[in-house]
FITORNU-41733 format. One record per residue: residue number from 1; x, y, z of N, C-alpha, C in turn. Coordinates in steps of 0.05 Angstrom, whole numbers, plus 5000, padded with zeros to 4 digits. Example, Ala and Ser with C-alpha at 12.3 -4.5 7.8 and 13.67 -1.06 7.14 Angstrom:
<bazas>
(baza 1,(5264,4886,5156),(5246,4910,5156),(5264,4934,5156))
(baza 2,(5257,4955,5142),(5273,4979,5143),(5258,5001,5157))
</bazas>
This chain:
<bazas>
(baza 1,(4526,4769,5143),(4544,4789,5133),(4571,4787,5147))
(baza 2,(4595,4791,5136),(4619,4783,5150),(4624,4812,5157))
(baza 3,(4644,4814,5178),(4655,4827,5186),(4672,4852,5165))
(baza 4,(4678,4877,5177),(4679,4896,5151),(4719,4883,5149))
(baza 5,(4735,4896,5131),(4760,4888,5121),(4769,4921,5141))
(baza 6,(4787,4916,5150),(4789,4940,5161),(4817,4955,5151))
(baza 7,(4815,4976,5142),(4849,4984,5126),(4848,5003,5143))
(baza 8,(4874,5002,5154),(4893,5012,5168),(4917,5033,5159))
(baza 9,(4911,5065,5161),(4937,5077,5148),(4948,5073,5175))
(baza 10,(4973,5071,5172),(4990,5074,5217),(5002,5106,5216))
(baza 11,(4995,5114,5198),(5005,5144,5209),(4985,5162,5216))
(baza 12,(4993,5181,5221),(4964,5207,5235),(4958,5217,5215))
(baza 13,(4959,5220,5189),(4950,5237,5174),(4921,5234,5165))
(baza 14,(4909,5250,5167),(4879,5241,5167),(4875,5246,5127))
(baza 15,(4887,5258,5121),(4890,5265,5088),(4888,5237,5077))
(baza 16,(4918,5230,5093),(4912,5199,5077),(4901,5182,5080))
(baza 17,(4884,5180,5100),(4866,5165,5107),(4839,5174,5082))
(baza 18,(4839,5192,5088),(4809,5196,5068),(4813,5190,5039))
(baza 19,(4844,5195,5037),(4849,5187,5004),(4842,5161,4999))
(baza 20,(4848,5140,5018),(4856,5113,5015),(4820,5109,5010))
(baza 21,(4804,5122,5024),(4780,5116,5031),(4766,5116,5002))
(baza 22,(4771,5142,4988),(4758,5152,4961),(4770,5128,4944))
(baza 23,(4793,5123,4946),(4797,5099,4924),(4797,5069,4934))
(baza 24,(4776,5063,4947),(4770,5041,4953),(4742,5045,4940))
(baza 25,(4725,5062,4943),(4703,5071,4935),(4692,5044,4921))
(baza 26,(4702,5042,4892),(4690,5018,4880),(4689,5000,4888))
(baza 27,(4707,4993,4913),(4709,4967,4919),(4684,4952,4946))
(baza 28,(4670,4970,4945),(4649,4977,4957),(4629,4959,4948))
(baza 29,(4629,4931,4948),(4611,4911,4934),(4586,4912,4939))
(baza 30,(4560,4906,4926),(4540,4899,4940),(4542,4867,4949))
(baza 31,(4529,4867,4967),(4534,4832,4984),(4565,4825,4994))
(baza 32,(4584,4842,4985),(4608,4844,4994),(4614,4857,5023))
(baza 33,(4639,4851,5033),(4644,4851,5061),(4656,4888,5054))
(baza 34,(4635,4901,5087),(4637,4931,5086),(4674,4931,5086))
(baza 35,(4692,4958,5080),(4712,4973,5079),(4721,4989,5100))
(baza 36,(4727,4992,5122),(4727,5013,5138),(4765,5018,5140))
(baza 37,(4763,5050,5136),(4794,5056,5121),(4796,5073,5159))
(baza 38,(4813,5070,5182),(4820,5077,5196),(4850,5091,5203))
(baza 39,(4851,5104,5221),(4881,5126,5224),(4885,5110,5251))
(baza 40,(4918,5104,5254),(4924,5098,5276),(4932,5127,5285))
(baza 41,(4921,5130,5305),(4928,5162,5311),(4954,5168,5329))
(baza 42,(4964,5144,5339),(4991,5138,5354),(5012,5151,5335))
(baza 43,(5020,5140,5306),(5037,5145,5292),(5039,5173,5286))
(baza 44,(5064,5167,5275),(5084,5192,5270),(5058,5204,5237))
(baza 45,(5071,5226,5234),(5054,5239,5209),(5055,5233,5183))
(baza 46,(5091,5223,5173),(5078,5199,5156),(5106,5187,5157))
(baza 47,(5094,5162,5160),(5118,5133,5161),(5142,5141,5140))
(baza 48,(5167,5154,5146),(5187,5163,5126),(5216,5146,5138))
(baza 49,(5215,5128,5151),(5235,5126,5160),(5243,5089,5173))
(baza 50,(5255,5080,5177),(5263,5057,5191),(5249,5056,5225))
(baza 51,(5252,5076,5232),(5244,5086,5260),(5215,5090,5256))
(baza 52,(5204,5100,5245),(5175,5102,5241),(5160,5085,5240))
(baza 53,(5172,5066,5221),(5158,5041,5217),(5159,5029,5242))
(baza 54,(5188,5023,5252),(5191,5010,5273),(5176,5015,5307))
(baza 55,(5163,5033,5310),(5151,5058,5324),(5121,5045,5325))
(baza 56,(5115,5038,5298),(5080,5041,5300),(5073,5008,5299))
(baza 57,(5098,4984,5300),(5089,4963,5308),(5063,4951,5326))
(baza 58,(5080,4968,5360),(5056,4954,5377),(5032,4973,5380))
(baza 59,(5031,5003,5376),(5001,5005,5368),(4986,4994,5350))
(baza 60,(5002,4982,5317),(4977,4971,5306),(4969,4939,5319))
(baza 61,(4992,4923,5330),(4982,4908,5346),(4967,4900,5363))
(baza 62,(4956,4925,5383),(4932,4943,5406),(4912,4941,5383))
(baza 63,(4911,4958,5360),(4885,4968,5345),(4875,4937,5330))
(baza 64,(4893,4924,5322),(4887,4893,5317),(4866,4875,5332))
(baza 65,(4884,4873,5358),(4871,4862,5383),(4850,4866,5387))
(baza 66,(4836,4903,5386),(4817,4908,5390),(4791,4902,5369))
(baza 67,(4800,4893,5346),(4778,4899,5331),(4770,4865,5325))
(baza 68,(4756,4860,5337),(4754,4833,5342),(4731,4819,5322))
(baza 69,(4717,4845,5307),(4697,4842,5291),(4702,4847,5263))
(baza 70,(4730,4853,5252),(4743,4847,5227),(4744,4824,5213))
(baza 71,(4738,4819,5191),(4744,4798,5174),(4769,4796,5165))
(baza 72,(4788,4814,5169),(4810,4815,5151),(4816,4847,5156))
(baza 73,(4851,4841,5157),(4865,4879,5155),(4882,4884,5136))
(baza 74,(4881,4902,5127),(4903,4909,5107),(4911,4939,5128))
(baza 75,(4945,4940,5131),(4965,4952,5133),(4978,4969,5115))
(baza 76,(4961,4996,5108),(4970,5011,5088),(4988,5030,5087))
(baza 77,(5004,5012,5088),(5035,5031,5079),(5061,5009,5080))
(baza 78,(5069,5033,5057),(5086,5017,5039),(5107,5008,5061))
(baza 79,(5123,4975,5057),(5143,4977,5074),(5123,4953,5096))
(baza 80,(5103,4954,5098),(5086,4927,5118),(5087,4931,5141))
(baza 81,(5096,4964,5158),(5104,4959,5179),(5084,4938,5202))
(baza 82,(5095,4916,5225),(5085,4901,5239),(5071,4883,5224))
(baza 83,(5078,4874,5199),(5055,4852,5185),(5060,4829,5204))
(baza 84,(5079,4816,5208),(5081,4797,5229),(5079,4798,5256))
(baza 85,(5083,4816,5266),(5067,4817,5287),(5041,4816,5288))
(baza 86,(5026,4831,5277),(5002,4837,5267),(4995,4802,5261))
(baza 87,(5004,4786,5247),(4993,4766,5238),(5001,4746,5265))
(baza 88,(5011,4758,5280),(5015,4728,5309),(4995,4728,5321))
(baza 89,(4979,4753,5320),(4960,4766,5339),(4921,4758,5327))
(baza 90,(4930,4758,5307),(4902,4764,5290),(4889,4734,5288))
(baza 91,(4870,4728,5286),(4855,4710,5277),(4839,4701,5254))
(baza 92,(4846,4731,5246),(4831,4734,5204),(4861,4745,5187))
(baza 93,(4866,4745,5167),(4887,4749,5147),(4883,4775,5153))
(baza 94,(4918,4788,5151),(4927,4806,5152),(4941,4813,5126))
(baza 95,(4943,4824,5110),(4958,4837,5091),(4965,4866,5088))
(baza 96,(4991,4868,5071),(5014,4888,5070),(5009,4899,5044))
(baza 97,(5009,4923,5040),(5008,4932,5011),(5035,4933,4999))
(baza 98,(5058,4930,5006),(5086,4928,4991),(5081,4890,4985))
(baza 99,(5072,4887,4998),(5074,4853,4986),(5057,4844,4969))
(baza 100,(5020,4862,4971),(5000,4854,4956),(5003,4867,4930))
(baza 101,(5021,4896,4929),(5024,4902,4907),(5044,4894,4892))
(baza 102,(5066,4887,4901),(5082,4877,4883),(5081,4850,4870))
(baza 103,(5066,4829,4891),(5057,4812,4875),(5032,4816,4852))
(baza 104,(5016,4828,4856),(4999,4846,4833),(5010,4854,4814))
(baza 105,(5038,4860,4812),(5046,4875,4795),(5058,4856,4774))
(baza 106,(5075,4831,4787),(5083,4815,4783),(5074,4802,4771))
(baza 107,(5039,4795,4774),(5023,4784,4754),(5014,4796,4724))
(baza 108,(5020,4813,4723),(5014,4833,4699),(5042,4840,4674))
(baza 109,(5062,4843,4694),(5088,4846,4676),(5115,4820,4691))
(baza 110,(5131,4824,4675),(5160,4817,4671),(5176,4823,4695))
(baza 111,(5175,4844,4683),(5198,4866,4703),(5187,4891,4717))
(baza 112,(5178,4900,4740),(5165,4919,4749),(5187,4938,4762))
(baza 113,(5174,4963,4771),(5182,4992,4778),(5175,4995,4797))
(baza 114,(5187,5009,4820),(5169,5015,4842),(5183,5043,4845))
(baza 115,(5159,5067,4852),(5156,5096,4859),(5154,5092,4890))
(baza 116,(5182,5096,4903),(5180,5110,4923),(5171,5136,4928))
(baza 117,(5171,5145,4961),(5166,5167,4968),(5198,5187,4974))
(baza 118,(5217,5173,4980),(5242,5185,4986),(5257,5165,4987))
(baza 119,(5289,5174,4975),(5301,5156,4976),(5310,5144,4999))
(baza 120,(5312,5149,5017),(5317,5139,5048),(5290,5117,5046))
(baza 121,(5273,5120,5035),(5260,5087,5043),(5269,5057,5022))
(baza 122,(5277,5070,5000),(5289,5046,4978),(5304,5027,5003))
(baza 123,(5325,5029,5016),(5336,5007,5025),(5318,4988,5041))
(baza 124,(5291,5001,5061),(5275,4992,5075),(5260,4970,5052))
(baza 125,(5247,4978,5031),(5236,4964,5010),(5250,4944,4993))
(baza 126,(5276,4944,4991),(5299,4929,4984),(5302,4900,4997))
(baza 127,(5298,4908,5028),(5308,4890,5047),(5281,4870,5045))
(baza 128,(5255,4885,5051),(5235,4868,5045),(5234,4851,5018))
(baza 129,(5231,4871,4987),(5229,4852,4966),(5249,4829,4968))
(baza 130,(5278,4830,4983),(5295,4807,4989),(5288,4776,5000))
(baza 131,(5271,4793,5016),(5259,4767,5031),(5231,4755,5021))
(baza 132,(5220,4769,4995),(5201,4766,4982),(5212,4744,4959))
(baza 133,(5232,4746,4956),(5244,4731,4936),(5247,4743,4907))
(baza 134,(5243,4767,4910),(5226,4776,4875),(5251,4794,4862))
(baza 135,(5277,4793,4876),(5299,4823,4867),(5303,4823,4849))
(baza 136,(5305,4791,4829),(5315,4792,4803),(5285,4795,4777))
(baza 137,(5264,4809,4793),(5243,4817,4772),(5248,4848,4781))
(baza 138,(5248,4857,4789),(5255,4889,4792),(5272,4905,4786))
(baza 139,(5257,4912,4768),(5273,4932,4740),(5285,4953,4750))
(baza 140,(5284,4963,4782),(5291,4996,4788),(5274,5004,4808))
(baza 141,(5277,5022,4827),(5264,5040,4846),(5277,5062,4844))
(baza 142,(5253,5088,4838),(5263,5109,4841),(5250,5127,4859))
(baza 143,(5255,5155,4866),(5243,5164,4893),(5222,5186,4884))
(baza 144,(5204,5197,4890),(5194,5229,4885),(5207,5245,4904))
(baza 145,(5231,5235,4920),(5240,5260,4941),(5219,5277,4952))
(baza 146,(5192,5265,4955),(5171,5284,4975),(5156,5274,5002))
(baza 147,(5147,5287,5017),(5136,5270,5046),(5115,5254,5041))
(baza 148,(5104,5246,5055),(5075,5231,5053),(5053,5247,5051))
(baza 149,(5059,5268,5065),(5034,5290,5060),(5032,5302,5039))
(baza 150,(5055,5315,5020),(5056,5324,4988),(5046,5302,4969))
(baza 151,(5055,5282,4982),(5039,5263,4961),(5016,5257,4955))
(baza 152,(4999,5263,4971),(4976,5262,4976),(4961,5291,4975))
(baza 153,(4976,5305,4982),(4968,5337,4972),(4977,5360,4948))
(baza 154,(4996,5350,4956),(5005,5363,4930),(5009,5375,4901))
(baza 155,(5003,5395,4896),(5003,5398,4870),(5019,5393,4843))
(baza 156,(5050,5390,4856),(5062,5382,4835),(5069,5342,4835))
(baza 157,(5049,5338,4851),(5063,5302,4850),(5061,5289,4830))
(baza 158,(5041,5299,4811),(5032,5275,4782),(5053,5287,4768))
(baza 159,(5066,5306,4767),(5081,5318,4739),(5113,5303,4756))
(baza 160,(5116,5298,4776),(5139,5274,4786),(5128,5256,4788))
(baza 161,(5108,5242,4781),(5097,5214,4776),(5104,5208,4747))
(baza 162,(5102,5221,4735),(5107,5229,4711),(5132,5222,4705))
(baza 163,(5158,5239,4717),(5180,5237,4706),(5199,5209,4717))
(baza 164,(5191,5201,4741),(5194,5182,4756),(5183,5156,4737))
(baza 165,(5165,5154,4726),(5151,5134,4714),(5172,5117,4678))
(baza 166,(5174,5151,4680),(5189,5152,4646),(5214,5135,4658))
(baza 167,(5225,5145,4676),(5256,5143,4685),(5258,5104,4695))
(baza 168,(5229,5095,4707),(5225,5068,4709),(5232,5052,4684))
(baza 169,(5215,5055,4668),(5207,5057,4642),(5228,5048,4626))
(baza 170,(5246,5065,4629),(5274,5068,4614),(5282,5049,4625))
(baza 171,(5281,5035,4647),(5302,5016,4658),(5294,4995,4654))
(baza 172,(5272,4984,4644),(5262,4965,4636),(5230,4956,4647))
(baza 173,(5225,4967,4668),(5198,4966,4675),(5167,4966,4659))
(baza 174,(5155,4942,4657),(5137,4944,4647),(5109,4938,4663))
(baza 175,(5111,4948,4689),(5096,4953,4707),(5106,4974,4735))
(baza 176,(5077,4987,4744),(5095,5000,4760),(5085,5000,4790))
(baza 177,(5093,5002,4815),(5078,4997,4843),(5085,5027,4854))
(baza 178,(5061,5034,4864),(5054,5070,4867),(5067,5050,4912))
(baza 179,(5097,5067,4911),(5102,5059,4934),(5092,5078,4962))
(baza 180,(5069,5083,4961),(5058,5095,4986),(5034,5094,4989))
(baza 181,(5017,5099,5008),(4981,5094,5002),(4972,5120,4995))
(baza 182,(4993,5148,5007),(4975,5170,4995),(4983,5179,4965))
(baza 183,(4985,5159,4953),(4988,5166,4914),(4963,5152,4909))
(baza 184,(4942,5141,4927),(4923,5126,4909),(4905,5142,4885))
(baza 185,(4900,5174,4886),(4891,5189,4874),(4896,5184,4841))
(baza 186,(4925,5190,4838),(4936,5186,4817),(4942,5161,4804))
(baza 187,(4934,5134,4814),(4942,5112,4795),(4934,5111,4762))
(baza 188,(4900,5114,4764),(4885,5117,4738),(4900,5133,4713))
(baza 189,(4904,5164,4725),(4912,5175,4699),(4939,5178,4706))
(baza 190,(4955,5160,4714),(4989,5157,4713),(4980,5139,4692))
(baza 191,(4966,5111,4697),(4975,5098,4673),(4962,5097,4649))
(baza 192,(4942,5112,4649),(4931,5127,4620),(4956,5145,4607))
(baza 193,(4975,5161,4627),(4999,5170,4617),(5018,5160,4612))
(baza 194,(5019,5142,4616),(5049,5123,4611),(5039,5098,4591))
(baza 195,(5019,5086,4591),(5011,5067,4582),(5025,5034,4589))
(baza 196,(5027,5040,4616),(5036,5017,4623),(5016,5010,4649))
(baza 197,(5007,4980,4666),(4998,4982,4684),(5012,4996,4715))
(baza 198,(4993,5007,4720),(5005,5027,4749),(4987,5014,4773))
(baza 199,(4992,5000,4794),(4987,4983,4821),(4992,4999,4835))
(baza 200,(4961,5006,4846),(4955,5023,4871),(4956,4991,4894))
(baza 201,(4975,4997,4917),(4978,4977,4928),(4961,4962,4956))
(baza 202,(4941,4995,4959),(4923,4989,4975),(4896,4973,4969))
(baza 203,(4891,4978,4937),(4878,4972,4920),(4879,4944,4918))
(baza 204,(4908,4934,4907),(4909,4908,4905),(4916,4895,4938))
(baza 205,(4919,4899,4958),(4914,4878,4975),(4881,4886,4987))
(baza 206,(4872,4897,4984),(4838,4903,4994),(4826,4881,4976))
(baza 207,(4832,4879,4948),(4828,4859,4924),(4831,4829,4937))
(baza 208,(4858,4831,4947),(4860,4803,4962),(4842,4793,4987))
(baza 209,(4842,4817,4999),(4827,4813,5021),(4798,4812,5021))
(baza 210,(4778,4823,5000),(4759,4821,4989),(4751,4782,4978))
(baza 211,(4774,4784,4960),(4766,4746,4955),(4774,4729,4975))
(baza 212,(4793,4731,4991),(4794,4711,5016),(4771,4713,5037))
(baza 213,(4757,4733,5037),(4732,4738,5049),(4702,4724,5034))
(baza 214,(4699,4732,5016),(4690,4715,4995),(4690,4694,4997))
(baza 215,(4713,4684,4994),(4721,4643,4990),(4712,4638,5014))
(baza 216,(4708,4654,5035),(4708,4636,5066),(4682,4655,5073))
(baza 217,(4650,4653,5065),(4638,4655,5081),(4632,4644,5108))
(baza 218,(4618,4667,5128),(4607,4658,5146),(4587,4639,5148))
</bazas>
């Protein structure tokens, strides 16, 4: 049996930790490598910022180090903070959900959308898709102007999933990347509402991390 895939939220919020957990649920294979969805409890309450990100580098680097019995990590939250670090350190594949989703998304449509959390992170996500190579498939980013914790709790986030989606939509997007890990709740019936594919991003790099685990038994 290989080692479990270990996802990583780097902020304290234990909400979103348990969200990420419920929608991994399916991914819960039989004969497949276990899921274990962990809180770096060092981080700030939720990654909103350049500084935040920049902040929770070398603890996830420590929680890396430590887990020596991982097959593989995914880094859930949008933005990758420490993916390279993280990957100097590691000895099993590390993956980013701004990179595993957008390439996910990329496989499905043309031109994709990405739902931020606030607009203060679009330039952070900008800078990365730049170096991803992908700017001239990205139809638009727009923000829900809410924290990480409303998004994940909140009552009014699907009805601004909603309007955020339309407003993609319009711009040409024919896919969309849910840019935070605590929206995993809502992917399903966002895109039963919109009728376009909607990329839960924790989803699709756990996906990746699931078949590179796979391809490389023990």
């Amino acid at each position: 049996m290989s080692g479990p895939i270990v996802v990583i939220n780097p902020n304290s919020n234990q909400a979103v930790t348990d969200g990420l957990d419920r929608a991994l649920e399916s991914f819960r294979l039989q004969g497949g490598p276990p899921i274990e969805c962990v809180t770096l409890t060092e981080g700030p309450f939720g990654v909103e910022s350049q500084v935040h990100s920049d902040q929770v580098v070398l603890p996830l680097v420590r929680l890396v180090e430590q887990r020596a019995d991982a097959s593989a990590f995914v880094i859930a939250c949008y933005s990758d903070p420490g993916i390279d670090a993280c990957r100097s350190v590691s000895p099993v594949p590390v993956f980013g959900i701004q990179e595993s989703g957008v390439l996910t998304a990329l496989s499905r449509a043309d031109r994709i959308g990405i739902v931020a959390i606030a607009a203060a992170s679009e330039k952070r996500h900008r800078l990365y898709m730049r170096r991803m190579g992908v700017t001239s498939r990205i139809a638009g980013e727009h923000a829900l102007n809410m924290s990480v914790d409303e998004s994940a709790r909140g009552t009014g986030t699907f009805a601004r999933l909603q309007e955020v989606g339309q407003a993609l939509i319009s711009d040409g997007a024919e896919a969309l990347v849910l840019g935070c890990a605590g929206m995993a709740v809502h992917r399903a019936p966002l895109e039963k509402d919109l009728g376009i594919p909607v990329i839960d991003p924790t989803q699709a790099a756990v996906s990746m991390a699931i078949g590179t685990v796979l391809a490389n038994p023990l």
